[in-house]
C-alpha atoms as one frame of an Amber mdcrd trajectory, in Angstrom:
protein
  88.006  -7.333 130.182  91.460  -7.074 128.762  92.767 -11.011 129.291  89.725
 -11.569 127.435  90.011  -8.878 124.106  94.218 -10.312 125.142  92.951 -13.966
 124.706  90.663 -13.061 121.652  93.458 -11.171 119.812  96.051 -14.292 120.415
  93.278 -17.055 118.986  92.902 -14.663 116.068  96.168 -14.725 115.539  97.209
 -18.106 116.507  94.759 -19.358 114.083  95.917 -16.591 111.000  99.317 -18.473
 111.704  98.525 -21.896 111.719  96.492 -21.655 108.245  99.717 -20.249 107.124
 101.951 -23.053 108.379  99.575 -25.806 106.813  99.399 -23.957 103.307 102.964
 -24.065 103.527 103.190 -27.613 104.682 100.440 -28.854 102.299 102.669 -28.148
  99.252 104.310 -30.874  98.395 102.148 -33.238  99.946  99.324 -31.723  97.269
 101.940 -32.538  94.598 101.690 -35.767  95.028  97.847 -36.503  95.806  97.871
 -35.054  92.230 100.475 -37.139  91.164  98.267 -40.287  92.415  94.931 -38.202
  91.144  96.577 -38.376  87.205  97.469 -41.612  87.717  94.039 -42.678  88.758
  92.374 -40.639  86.316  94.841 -42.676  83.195  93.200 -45.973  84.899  95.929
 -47.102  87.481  97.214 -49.698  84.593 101.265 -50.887  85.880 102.869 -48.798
  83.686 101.146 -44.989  84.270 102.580 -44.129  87.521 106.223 -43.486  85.976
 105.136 -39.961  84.574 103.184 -38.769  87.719 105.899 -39.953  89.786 109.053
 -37.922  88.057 106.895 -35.025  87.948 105.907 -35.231  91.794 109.480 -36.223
  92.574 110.262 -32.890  90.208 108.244 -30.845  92.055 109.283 -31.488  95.565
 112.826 -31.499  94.628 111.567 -27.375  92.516 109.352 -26.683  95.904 111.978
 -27.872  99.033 113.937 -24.578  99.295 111.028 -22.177  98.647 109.535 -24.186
 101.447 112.381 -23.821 103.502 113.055 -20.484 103.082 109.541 -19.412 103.739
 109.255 -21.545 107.084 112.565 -19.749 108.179 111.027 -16.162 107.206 107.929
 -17.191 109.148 109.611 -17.943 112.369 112.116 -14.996 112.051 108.770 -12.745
 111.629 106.626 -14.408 114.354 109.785 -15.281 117.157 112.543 -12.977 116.210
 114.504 -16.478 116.003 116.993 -16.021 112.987 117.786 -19.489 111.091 121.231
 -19.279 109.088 119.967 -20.787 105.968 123.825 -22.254 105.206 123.314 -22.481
 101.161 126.894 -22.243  99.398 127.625 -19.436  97.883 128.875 -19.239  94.217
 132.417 -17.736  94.052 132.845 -15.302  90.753 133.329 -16.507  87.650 136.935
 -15.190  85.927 138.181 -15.208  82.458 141.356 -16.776  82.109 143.813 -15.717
  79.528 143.225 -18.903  77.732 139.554 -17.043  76.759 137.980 -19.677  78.640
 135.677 -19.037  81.702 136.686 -21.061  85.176 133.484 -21.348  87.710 135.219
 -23.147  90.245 134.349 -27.010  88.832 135.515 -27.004  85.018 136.126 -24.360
  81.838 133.637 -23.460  79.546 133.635 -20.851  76.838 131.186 -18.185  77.540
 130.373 -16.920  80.999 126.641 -17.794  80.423 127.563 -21.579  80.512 129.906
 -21.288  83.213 127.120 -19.380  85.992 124.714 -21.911  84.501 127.219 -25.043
  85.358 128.444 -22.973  88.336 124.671 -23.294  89.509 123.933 -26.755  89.228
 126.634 -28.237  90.249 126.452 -25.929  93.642 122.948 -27.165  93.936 123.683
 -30.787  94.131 127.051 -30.626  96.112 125.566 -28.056  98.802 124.659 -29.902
 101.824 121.645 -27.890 102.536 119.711 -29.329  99.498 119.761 -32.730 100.805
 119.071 -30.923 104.366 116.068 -28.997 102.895 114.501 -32.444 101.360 114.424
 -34.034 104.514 112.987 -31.034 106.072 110.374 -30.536 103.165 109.596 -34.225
 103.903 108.621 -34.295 107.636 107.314 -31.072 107.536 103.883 -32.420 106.631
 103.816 -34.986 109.555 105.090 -32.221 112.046 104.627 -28.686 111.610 101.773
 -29.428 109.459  99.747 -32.061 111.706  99.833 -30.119 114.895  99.307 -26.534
 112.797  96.307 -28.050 110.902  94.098 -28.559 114.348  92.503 -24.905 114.586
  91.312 -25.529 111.248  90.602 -28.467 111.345  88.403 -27.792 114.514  86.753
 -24.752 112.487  85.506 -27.250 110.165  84.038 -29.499 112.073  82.256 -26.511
 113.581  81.271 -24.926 110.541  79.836 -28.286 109.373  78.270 -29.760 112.769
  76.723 -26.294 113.739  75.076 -26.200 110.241  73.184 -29.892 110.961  70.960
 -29.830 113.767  72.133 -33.679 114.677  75.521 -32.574 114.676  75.408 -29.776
 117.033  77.538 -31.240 119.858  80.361 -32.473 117.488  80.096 -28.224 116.112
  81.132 -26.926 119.914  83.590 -29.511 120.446  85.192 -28.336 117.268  85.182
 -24.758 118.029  86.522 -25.546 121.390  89.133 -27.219 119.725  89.689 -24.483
 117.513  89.784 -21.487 119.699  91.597 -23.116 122.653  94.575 -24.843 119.937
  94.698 -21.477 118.101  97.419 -19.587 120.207  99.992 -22.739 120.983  99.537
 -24.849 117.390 101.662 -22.308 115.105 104.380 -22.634 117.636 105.991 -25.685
 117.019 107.499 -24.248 114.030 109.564 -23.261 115.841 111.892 -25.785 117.531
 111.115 -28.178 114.187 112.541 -25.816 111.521 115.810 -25.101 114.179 116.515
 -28.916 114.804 115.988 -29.638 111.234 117.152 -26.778 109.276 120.046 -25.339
 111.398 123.267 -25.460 109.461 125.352 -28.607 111.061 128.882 -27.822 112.246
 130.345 -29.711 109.441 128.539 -27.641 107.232 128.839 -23.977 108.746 133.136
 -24.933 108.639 132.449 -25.769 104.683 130.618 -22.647 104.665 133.589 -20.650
 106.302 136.017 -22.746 103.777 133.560 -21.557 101.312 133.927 -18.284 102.274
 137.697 -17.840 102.615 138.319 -19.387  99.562 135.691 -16.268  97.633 137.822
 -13.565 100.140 140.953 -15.187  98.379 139.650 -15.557  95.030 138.869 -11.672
  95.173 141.868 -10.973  96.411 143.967 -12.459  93.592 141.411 -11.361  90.770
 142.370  -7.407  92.723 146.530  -8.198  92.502 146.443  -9.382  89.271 143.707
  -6.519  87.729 147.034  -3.951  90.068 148.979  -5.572  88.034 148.157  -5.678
  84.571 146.969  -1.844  85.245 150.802  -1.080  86.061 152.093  -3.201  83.036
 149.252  -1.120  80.609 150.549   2.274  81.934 154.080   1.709  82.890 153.871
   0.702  78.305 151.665   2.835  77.121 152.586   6.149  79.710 155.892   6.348
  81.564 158.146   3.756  79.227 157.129   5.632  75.860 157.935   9.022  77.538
 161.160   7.780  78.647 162.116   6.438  75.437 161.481   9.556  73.381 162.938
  11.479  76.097 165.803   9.350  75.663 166.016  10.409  71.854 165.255  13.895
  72.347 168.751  13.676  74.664 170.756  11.741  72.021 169.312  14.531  69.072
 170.605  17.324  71.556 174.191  16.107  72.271 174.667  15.789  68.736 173.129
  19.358  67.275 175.335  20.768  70.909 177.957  22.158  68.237 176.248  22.929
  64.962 172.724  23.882  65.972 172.898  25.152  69.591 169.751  26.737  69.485
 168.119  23.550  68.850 169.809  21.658  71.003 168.233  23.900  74.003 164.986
  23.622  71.985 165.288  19.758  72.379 166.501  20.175  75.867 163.846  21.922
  77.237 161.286  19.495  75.438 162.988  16.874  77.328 162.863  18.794  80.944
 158.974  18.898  80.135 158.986  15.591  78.894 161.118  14.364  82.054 158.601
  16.551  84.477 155.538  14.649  82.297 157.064  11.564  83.171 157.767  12.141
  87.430 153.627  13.041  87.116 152.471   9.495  85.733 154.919   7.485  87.580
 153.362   9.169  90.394 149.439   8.460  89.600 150.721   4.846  88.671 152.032
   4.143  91.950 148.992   5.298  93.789 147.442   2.509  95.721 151.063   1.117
  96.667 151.817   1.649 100.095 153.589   5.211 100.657 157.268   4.839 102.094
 155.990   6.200 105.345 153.814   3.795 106.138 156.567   0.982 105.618 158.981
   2.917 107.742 156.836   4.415 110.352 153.600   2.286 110.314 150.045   2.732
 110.305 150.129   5.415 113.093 152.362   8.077 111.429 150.995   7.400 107.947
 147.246   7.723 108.989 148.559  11.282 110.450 150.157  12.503 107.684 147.235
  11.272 105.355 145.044  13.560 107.433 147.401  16.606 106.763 147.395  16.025
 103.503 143.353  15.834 103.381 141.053  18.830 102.431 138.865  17.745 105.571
 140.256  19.510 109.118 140.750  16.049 110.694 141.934  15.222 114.191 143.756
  11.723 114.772 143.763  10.558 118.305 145.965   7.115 118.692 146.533   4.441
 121.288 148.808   1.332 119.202 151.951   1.858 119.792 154.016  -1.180 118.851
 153.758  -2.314 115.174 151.037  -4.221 113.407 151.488  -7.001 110.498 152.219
  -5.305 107.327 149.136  -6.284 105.195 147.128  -5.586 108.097 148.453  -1.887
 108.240 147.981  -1.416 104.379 144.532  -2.450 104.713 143.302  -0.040 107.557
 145.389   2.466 105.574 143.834   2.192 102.592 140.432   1.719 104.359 141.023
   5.148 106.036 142.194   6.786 102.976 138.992   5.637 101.137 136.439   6.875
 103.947 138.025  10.300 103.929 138.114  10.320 100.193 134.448   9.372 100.417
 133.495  12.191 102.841 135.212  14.606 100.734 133.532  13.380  97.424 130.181
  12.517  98.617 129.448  13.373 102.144 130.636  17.268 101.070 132.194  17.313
 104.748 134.545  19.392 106.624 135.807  17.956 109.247 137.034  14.621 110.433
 138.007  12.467 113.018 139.942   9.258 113.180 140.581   7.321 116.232 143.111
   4.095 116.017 142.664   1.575 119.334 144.328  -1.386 120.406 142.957  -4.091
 122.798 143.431  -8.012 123.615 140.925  -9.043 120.524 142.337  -6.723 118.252
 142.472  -3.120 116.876 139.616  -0.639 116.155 139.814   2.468 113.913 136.836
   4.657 113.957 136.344   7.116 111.310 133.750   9.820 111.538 132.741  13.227
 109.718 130.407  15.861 109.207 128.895  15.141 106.116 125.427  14.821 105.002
 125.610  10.921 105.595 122.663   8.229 103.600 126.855   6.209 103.015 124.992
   3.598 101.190 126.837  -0.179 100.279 125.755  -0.730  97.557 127.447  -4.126
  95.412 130.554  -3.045  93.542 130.970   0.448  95.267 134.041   1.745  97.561
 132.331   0.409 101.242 131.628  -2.977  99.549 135.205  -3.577  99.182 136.414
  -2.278 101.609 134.351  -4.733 103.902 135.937  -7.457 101.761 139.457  -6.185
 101.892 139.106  -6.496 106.079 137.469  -9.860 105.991 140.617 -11.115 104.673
 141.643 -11.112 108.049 138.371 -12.345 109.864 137.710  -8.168 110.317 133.862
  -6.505 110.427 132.703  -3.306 109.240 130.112  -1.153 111.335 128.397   1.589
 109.072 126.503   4.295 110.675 125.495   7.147 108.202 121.562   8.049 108.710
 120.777  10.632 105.868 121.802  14.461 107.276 124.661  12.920 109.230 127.013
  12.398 110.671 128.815   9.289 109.602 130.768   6.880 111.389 132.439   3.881
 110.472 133.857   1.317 112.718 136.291  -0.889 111.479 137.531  -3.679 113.849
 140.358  -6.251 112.752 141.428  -9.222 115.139 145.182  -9.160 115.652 148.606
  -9.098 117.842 151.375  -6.103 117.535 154.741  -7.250 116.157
């Protein structure tokens, strides 16, 4: 009894799926049997096919990735076998101090125009357009031909079953139909990853793609560092300085005919100089602390954890050292996750581990805290996953909501 109900449930199935594979393979084939129904219906003459043709050829050029994309969903959802889809990312769009807007191809003067340009011209330079036309083209004769038996053999039972004379074409077509219904869907499957699988060539544009975003994010973060340094180092420390400079010159000369003041003005200018030490400090946060250029990452990831509200434990295993922008990032990448558990996670205790093998080195951060760490686009996590990827690095994120959270952070690499 249960290879039967088995065998029932899998036909049902089957045949769900392979309705859903023709609907999707029928699209753009039923663009064009319109296209050739308007022309028909303006009377065929010579000159009437130009308009139904650039709106067919419109349409399948509109409907090729949504077709792609939804074949690839399909088979992820029915095999578990993931297609990389390959489609070129746009890299952000920056202001330059000219006032114009560069998107990568040209400058334009608003940032509207340049995403818009941006778009287009990534849609006809990406590889995987043409790749998806092809595919959206022998899709039909495919997927779709072999897909559209089931149904097909439904019909032709529906409609021989109902006529008397017809009744033996009605069981061949439901034999048809229930014994195609569990193997038809399938070839989806091996079509859509011969045809739509990113190429070599184009999953090494992809990583050049990619680098070139990591490094375009990097400079927009150095030079937004730097102009914040310029704008306070003006507007804070350098204005303090030059009073304080004043209120010294004001003093030495009031020294013999107004002591009193003089002190007055001196001890304005202690304040002042005190006032000063303070915003040089906050300026200089995010630059890396002298201890982690003289002692490296171990050492400065220990005292960090002293200095930390959280009662954190640090267990180490890299001895030698590591490049020096690879030690700044984990730093700073440690520094943020404890800030983060302090802030958000409301936790109390911590625990960094630092480990060094052939592929690389891992530092594990973990707390207490209530956990839900969530990466969301903009936020602390989000670039901190950029900042390693610099460096061909991942970022493992484990917070379910009650906690605890840990973070794995793993960075290829070789000690100095």
């Amino acid at each position: 009894m249960k290879p039967l109900v088995s065998w029932v449930t899998s036909a049902c199935v089957g045949f769900a799926r392979a309705c859903a594979v023709v609907a999707v393979a029928a699209l753009v084939p039923a663009v064009w049997a319109a296209a050739v129904g308007l022309w028909i219906w303006w009377g065929g003459n010579p000159w009437s096919w130009i308009g139904p043709f650039v709106w067919a050829s419109i349409g399948t050029v509109a409907l090729s990735r949504p077709v792609c994309r939804t074949v690839r969903s399909l088979v992820a959802k029915w095999t578990g076998t993931v297609i990389p889809a390959g489609y070129r990312e746009a890299t952000p769009v920056t202001q330059m101090s000219t006032g114009y807007w560069w998107n990568g191809f040209s400058y334009t003067r608003t940032s509207k125009d340049a995403r818009r340009e941006q778009r287009m011209r990534l849609w006809w330079s990406d590889p995987a357009t043409w790749r998806d036309l092809r595919f959206t083209a022998i899709v039909p004769i495919t997927i779709g031909v072999i897909a559209a038996i089931p149904p097909a053999g439904a019909v032709a039972a529906v409609l021989g079953l109902v006529q008397s004379e017809s009744a033996q074409v009605g069981v061949a077509g439901l034999v048809v139909a229930i014994a195609s219904a569990p193997y038809a869907w399938r070839s989806a499957e091996p079509v859509a990853v011969r045809f739509l699988r990113p190429s070599s060539a184009m999953a090494l544009a992809e990583r050049v793609d990619e680098l070139t975003a990591q490094r375009a994010d990097t400079t927009i973060a150095q030079a937004a560092e730097i102009r914040r340094i310029e704008r306070d180092l003006h507007d804070g420390a350098q204005a303090r300085l030059v009073m304080l400079g004043l209120s010294l010159a004001t003093a030495e000369k009031l020294m013999e005919t107004d002591p009193d003041q003089a002190k007055a003005l001196m001890r304005e200018a202690r304040v002042g100089a005190a006032t000063s030490l303070t915003e040089l400090r906050e300026l200089v946060h995010g630059i890396n602390p002298p201890v982690l250029n003289d002692r490296g990452l171990v050492d400065a990831v220990r005292t960090l954890a002293m200095d930390s509200p959280l009662e954190t434990s640090v267990s180490a295993d890299v001895q030698p050292r590591l490049e020096p922008p690879i030690e700044s990032a984990l730093y700073f990448g440690i520094a943020e996750l404890l800030t983060n558990a302090v802030k958000h996670a409301h936790a109390t205790r911590g625990r960094i581990a630092i480990a060094q093998d052939d592929t690389g080195i891992v530092v594990e951060v973990e707390d207490n805290g209530r956990g839900g760490a969530d990466e969301r686009a903009g936020g602390g996590l989000a670039g901190l996953r950029r900042r390693i990827a610099v460096f061909d690095g991942t970022l493992e994120i484990t917070s379910p909501a009650g906690g605890p959270t840990h973070v794995r952070m793993m960075v290829p690499c070789a000690s100095l």
